[in-house]
PDB file of N, CA, C, O and CB in Angstrom:
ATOM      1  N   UNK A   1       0.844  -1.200   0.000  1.00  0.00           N
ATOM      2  CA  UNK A   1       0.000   0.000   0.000  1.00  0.00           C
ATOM      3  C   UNK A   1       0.879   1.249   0.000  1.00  0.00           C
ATOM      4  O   UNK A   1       0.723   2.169  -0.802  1.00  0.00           O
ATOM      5  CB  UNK A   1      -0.954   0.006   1.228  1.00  0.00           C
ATOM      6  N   UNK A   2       1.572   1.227   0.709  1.00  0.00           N
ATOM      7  CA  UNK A   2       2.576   2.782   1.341  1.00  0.00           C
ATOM      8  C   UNK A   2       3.319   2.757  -0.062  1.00  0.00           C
ATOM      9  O   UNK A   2       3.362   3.848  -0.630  1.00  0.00           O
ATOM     10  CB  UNK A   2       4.007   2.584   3.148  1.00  0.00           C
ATOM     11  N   UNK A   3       4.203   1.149  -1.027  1.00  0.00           N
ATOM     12  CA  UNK A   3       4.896   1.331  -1.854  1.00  0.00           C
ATOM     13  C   UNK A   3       3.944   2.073  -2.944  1.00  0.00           C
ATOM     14  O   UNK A   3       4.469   2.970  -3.603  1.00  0.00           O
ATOM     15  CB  UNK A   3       5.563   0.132  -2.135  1.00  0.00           C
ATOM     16  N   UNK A   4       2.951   1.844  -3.113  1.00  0.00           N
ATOM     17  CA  UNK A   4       1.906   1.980  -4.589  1.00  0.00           C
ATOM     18  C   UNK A   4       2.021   3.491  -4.104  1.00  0.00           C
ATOM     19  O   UNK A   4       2.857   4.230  -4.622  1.00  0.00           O
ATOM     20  CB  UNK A   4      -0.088   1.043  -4.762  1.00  0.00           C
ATOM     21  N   UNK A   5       1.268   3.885  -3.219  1.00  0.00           N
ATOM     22  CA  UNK A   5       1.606   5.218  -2.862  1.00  0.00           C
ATOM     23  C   UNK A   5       2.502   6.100  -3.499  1.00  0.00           C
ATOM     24  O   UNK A   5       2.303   7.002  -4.312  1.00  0.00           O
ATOM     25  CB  UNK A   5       1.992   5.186  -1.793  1.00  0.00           C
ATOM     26  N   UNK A   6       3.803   5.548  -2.831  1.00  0.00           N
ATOM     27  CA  UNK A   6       5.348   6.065  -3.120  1.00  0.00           C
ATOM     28  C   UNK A   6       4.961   6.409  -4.233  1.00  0.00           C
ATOM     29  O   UNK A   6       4.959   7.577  -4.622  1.00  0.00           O
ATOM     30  CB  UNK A   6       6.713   5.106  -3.108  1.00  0.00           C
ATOM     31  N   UNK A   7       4.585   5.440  -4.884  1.00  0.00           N
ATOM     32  CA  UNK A   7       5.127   5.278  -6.895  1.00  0.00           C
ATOM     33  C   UNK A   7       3.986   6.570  -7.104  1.00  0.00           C
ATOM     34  O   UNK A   7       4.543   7.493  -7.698  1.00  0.00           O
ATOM     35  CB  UNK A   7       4.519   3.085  -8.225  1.00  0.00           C
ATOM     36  N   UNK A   8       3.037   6.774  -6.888  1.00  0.00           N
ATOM     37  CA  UNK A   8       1.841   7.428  -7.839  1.00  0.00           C
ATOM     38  C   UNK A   8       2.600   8.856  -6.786  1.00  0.00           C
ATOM     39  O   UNK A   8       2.551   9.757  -7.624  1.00  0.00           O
ATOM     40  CB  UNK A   8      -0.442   6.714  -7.663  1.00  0.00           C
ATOM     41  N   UNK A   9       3.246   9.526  -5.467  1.00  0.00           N
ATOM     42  CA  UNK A   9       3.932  10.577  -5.475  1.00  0.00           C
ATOM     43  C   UNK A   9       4.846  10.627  -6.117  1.00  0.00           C
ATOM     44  O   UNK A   9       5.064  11.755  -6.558  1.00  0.00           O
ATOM     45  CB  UNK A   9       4.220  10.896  -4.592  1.00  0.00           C
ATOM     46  N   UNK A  10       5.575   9.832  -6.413  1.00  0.00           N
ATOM     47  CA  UNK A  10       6.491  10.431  -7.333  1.00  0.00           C
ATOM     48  C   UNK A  10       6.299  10.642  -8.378  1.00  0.00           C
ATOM     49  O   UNK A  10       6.905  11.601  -8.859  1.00  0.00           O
ATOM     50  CB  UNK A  10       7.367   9.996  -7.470  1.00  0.00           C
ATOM     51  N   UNK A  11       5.221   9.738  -9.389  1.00  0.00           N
ATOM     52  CA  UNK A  11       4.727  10.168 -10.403  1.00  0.00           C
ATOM     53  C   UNK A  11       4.283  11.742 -10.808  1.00  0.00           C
ATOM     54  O   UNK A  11       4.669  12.540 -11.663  1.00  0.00           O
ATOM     55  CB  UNK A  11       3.858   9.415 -10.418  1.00  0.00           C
ATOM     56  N   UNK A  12       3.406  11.764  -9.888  1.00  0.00           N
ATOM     57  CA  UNK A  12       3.046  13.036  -9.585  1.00  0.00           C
ATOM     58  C   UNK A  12       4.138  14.245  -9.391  1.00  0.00           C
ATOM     59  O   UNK A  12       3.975  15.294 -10.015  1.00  0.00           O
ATOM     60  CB  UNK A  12       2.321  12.871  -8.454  1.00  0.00           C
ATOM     61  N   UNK A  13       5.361  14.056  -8.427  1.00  0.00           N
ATOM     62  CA  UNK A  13       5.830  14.982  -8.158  1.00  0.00           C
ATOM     63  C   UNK A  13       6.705  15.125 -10.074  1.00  0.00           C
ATOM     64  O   UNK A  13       6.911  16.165 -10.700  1.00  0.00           O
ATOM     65  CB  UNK A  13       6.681  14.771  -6.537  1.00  0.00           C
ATOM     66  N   UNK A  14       6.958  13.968 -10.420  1.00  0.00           N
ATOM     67  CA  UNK A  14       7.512  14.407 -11.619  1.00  0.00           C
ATOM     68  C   UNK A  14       7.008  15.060 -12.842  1.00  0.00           C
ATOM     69  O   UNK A  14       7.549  15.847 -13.618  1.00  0.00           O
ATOM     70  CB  UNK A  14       7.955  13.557 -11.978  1.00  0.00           C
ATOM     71  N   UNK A  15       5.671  14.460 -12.810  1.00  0.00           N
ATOM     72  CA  UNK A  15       5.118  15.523 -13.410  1.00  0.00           C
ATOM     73  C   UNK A  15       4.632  16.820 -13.454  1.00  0.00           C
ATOM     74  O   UNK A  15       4.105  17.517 -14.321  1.00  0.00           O
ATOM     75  CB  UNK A  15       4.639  15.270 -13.612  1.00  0.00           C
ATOM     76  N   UNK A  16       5.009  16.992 -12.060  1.00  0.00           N
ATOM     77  CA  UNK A  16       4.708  18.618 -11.242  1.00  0.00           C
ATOM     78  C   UNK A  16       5.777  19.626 -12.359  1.00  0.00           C
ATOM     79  O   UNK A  16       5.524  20.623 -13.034  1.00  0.00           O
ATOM     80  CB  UNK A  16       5.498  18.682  -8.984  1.00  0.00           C
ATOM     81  N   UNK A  17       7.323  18.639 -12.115  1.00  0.00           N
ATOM     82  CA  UNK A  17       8.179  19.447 -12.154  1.00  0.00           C
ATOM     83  C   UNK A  17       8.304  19.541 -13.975  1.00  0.00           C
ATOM     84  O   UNK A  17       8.412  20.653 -14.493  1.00  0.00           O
ATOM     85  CB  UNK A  17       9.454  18.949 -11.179  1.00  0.00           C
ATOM     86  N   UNK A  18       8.279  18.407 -14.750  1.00  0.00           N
ATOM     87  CA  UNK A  18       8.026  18.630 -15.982  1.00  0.00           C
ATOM     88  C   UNK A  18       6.973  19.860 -16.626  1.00  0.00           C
ATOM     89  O   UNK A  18       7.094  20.443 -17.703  1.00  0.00           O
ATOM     90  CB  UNK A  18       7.653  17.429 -16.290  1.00  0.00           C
ATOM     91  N   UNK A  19       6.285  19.973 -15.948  1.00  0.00           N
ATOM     92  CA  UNK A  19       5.388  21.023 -16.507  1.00  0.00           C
ATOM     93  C   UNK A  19       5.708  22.538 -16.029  1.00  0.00           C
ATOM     94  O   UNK A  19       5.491  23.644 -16.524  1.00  0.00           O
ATOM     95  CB  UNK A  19       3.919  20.653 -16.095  1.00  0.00           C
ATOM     96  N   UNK A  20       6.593  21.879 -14.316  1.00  0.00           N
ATOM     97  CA  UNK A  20       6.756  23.599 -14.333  1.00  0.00           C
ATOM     98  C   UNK A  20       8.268  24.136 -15.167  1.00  0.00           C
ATOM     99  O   UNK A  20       8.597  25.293 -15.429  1.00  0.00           O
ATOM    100  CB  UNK A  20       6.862  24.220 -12.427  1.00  0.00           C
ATOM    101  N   UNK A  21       8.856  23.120 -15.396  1.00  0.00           N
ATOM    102  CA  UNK A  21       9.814  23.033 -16.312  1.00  0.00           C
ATOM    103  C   UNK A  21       9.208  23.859 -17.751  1.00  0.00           C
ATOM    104  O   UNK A  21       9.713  24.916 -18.128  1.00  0.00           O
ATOM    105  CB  UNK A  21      10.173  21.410 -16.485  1.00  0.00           C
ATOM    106  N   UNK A  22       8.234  23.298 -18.357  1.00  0.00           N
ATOM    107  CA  UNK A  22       8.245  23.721 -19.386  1.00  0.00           C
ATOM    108  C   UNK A  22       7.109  24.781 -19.337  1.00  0.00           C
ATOM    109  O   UNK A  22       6.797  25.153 -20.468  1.00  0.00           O
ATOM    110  CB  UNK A  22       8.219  22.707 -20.285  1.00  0.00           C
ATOM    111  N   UNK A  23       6.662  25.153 -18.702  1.00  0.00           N
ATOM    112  CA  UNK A  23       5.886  26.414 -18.164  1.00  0.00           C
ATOM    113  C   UNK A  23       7.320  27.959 -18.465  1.00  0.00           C
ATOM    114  O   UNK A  23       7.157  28.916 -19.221  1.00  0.00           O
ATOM    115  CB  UNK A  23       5.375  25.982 -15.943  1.00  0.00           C
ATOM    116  N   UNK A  24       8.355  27.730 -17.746  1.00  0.00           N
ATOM    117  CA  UNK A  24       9.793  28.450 -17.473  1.00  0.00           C
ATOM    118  C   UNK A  24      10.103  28.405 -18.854  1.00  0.00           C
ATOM    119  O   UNK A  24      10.073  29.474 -19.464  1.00  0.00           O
ATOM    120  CB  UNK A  24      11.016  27.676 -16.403  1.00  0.00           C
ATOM    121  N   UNK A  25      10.392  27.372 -19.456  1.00  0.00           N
ATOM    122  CA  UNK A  25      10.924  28.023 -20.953  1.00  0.00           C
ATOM    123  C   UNK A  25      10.207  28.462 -21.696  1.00  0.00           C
ATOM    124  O   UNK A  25      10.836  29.014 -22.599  1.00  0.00           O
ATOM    125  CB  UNK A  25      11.513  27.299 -21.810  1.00  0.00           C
ATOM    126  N   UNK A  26       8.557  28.558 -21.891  1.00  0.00           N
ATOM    127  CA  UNK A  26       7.533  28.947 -22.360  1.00  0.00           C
ATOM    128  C   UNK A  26       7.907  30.433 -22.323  1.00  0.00           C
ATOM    129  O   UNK A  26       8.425  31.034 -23.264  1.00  0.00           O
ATOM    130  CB  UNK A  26       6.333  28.445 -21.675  1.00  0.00           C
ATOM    131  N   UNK A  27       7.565  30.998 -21.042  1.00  0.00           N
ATOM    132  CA  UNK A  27       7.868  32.259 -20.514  1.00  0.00           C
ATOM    133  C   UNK A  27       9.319  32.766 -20.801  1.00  0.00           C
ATOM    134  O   UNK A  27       9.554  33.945 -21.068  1.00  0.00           O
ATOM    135  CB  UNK A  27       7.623  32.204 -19.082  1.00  0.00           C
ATOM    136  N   UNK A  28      10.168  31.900 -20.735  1.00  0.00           N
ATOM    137  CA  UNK A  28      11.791  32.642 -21.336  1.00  0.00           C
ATOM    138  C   UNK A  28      11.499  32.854 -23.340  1.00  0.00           C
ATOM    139  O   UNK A  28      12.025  33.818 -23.896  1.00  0.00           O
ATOM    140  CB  UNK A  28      13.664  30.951 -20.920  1.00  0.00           C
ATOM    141  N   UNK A  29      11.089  32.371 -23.733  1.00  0.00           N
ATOM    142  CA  UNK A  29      10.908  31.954 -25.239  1.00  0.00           C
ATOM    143  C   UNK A  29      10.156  33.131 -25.572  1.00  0.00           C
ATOM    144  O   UNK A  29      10.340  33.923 -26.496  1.00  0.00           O
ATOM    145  CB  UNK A  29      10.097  30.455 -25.608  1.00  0.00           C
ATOM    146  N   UNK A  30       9.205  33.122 -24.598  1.00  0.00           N
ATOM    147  CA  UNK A  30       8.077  34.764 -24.666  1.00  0.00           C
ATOM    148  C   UNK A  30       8.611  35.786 -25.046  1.00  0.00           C
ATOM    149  O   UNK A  30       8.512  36.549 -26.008  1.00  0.00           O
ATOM    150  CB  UNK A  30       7.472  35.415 -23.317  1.00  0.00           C
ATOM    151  N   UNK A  31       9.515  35.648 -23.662  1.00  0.00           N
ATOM    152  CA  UNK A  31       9.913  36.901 -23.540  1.00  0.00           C
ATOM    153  C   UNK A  31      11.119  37.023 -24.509  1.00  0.00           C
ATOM    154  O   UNK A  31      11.343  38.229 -24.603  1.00  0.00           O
ATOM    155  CB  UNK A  31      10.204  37.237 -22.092  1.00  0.00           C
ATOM    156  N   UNK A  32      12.006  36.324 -25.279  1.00  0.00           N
ATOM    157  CA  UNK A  32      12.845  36.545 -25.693  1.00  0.00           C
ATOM    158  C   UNK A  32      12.829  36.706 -26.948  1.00  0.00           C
ATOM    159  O   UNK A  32      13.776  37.090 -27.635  1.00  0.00           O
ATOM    160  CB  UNK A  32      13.453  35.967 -25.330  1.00  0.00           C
ATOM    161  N   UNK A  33      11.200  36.271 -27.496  1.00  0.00           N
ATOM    162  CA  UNK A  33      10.925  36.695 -28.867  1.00  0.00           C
ATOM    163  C   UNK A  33      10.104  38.184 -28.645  1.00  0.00           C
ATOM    164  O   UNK A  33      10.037  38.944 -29.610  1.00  0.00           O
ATOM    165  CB  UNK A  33       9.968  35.438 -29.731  1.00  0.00           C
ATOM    166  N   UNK A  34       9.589  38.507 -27.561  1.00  0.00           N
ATOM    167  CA  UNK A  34       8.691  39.522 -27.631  1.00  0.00           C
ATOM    168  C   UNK A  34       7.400  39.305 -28.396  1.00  0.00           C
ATOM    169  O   UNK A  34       7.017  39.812 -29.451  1.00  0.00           O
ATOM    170  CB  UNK A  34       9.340  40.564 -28.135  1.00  0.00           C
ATOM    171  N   UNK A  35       6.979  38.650 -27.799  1.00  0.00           N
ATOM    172  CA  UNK A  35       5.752  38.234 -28.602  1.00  0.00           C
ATOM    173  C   UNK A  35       5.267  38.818 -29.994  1.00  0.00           C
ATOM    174  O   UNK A  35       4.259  39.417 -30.369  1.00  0.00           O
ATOM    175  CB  UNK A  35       4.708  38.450 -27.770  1.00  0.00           C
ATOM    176  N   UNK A  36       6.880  38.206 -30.817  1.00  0.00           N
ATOM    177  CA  UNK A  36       6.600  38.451 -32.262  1.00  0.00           C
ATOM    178  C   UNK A  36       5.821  37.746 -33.008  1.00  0.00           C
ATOM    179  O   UNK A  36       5.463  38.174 -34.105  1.00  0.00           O
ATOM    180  CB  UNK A  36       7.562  38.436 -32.905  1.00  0.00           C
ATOM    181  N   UNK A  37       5.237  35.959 -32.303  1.00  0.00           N
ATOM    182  CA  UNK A  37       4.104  35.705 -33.080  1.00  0.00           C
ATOM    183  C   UNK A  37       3.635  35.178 -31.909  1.00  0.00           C
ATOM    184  O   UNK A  37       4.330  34.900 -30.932  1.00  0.00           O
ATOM    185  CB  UNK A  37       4.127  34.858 -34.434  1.00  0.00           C
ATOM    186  N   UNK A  38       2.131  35.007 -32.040  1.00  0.00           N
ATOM    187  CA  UNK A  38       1.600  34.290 -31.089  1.00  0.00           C
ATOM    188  C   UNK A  38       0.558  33.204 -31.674  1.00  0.00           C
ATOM    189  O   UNK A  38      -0.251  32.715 -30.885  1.00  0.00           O
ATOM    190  CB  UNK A  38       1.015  35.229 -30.133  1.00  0.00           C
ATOM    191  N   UNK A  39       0.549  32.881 -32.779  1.00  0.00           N
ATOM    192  CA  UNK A  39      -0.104  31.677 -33.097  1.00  0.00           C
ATOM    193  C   UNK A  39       1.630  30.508 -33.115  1.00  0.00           C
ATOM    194  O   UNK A  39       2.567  30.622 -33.906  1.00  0.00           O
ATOM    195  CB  UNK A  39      -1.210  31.953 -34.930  1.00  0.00           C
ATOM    196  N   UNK A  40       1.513  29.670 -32.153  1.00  0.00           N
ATOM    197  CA  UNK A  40       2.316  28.577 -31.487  1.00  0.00           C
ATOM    198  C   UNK A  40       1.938  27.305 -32.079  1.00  0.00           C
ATOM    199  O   UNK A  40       2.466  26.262 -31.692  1.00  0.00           O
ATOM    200  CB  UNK A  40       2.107  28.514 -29.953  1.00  0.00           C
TER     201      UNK A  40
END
């Protein structure tokens, strides 16, 4: 029980960080084009 657990937090926490990962380069990319286009 506690292991299945484990597995589905860490799942979770990794996908926390993947997204806030790519949330950060989203926003660097933004900003570094200046939102010269915005159809993505």
């Amino acid at each position: 029980m506690s292991f299945l657990k484990f597995k589905a937090g860490a799942r979770y926490l990794t996908f926390k960080f993947l997204f806030f990962k790519f949330e950060l380069l989203n926003l660097a990319s933004n900003r570094r084009d200046g939102y010269s286009f915005e159809m993505t």
